[in-house]
SETOR-388407 format. One record per residue (C-alpha): z, y, x. Coordinates in steps of 0.5 Angstrom, whole numbers, plus 500, padded with zeros to 3 digits. Layout:
N
ZYX...
//
This chain:
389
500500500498507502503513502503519503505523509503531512504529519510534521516535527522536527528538530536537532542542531549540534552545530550540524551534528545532530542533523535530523530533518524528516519530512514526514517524521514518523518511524514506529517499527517492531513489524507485528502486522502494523505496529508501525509505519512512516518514515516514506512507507521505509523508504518510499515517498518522498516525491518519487524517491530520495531518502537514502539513510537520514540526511535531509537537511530541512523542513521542521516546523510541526508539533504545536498542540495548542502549546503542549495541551496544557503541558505536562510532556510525561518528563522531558528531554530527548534528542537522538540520531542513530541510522542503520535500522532506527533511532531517530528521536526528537521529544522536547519540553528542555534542551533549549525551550522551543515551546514544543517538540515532537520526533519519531523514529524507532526500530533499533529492536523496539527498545530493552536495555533495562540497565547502563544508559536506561532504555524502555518501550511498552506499549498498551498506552504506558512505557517510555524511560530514555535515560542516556547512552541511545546506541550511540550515534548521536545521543540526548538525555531525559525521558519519562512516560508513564501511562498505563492504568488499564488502558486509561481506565479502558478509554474512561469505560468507553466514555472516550475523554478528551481535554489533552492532558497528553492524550495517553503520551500522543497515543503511546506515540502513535501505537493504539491499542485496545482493538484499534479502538475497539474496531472504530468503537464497532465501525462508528457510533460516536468516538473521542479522544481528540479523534484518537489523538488525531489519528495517532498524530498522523500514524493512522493505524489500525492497517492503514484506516482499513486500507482508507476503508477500502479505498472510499469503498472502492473508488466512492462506495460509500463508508468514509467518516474518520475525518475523511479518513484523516484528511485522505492521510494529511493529503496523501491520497493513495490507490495508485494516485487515483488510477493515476488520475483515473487514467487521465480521464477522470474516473467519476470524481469525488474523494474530495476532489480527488484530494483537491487535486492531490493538494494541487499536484494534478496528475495525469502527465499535467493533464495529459500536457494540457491535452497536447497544448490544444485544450481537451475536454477541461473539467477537473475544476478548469484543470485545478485552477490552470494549475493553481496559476502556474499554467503548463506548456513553458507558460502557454508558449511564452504567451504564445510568443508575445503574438498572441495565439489560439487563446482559450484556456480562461484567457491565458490564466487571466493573462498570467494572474494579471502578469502580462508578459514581454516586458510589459508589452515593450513597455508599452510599445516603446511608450507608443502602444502597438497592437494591442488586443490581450484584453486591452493589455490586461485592462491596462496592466490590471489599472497599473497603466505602464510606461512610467505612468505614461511618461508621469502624464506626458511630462504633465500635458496629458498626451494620448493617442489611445490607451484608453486615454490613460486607463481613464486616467489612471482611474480617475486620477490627475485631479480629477481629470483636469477637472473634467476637461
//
């Protein structure tokens, strides 16, 4: 099963105990058949279930690479919370930089003790060193990574280079191996580092790709560049969210669009409410932008409530894009203006026509008995308008 994770760093403070914040963080497991997984694959993803093990604490800021392209991460420091099942570690240039930083999680068995306070993990990409006292609860102390000859000289004979003096640490991190790249080499005629990096930033392994293979197969038929297949990652598109919106009547829409409406949080509940708020047949564009504006069935009643019902859908959105709500309508029937159509009071509300205005051009002779008075006004300003008259 495919769950959604935004690839996301993060960060420890020893003034809160070493919380670790772990929004999409990933955790790299001993599990044979894939190698690794993240931390929502552990757990469940995190919009249907809470984290029950790592304390959320908050959001962290993702790993920058442009900052850490040219430096060297080979030797840094480490930061770590122990849970039941994993180490959660974060990677940092020094204890105090904020240059770069980078954190995963580990299983607990993935780790040799070599000998007091020295750890490693050996991977095809080279070997991680943790120097310092990891099975404890709470632990920091220095790292080193050591690229693996071979594989190095695998990607150089496979004319796979990129510009990323780290590229072996980034795919240490994400766990490739010779046959992952093996199989992209087979599946695509042209591969790079900077792909292999970004496929292992986002914790795309080998298992994962072929189930996004599967699902543009299935739900498009058609093969799914790698690009497509990060994207259908960053975005969270999984089988289950596309029978989902499938069932709210959608079964032809691109994966583009799928991952649209993915971004936005279209489901089939929102569609459905849409539905039952009078408005049936909408396209997925029409829907997507209702949601983009904040339109649902609070919004449409408030609406509704101000006077003003059987409106379609465009002119609701138009009416909450513009902020027309009650207390602009007082406004403007304390300043004298009843009745007025919704499309007069988005006009006036778009001009900045309100009841201090109103009450700015009475106290300077300009009384009106129309509001299109004063949208003149408005626009054309004072000056202007003493002018004309």
């Amino acid at each position: 099963m495919i769950h959604p994770t935004p690839f996301l760093s993060a960060f420890f403070t020893k003034t809160v105990g070493l919380a670790f914040f772990i929004l999409g963080i990933i955790c790299i497991t001993a599990n044979p058949a894939s190698n690794m997984t993240l931390f929502d694959d552990v757990y469940g993803p995190k919009d249907r279930q809470p984290f029950s093990e790592v304390e959320q604490v908050q959001a962290a800021a993702p790993v920058h690479l442009k900052k850490s392209r040219d430096r060297d991460m080979s030797k840094g420091y480490w930061i770590s919370h122990k849970t039941k099942m994993y180490y959660c570690i974060e990677f940092k240039e020094d204890l105090d930089s904020r240059s770069w930083n980078m954190s995963r999680c580990f299983e607990h068995a993935l780790f040799t003790k070599k000998q007091p306070d020295v750890y490693q993990l050996t991977r095809e990409a080279g070997t991680l060193t943790l120097n310092g006292k990891l099975e404890t609860p709470e632990s920091d102390g220095s790292y080193e990574f050591t690229e693996d000859a071979a594989f190095k000289n695998y990607l150089a004979d496979n004319a796979i280079i990129s510009q990323d003096e780290n590229l072996l640490f980034h795919l240490f991190m994400g766990d490739m191996t010779k046959d992952y790249v093996a199989y992209l080499k087979k599946t695509y005629t042209q591969l790079d580092g900077d792909r292999l990096l970004e496929l292992a930033i986002h914790g795309v392994t080998q298992r994962r790709f072929q189930e996004y293979v599967g699902l543009f197969e299935k739900y498009s038929n058609k093969m799914p560049s790698i690009q497509e297949v990060i994207e259908a990652r960053i975005h969270g598109l999984t089988s289950e969210y596309i029978e989902d919106i499938r069932s709210g009547g959608f079964t032809n829409l691109s994966m583009k669009k799928m991952m649209e409406a993915r971004i936005h949080g279209v489901n089939s509940a929102y569609i459905e409410s849409l539905n039952k708020a009078g408005f049936t047949n909408l396209s997925i564009d029409k829907i997507l932008e209702a949601k983009i504006h904040g339109i649902d069935p609070v919004s449409i009643k408030q609406i509704e409530s101000l006077g003003y019902t059987n409106l379609g859908l465009d002119k609701i959105i138009e009416v909450k894009i513009h902020g027309v709500n009650s207390t602009y309508i007082q406004e403007l029937k304390e300043a004298g203006f009843t009745n007025l159509t919704i499309n007069k009071l988005i006009e006036a509300k778009i001009h900045g026509v309100n009841a201090d205005f109103i009450a700015e051009a009475k106290n300077k002779g300009y009384t009106y008995e129309s509001i299109n008075n004063y949208i003149d006004l408005k626009i054309h300003g004072f000056d202007r308008k003493r002018n004309r008259d």
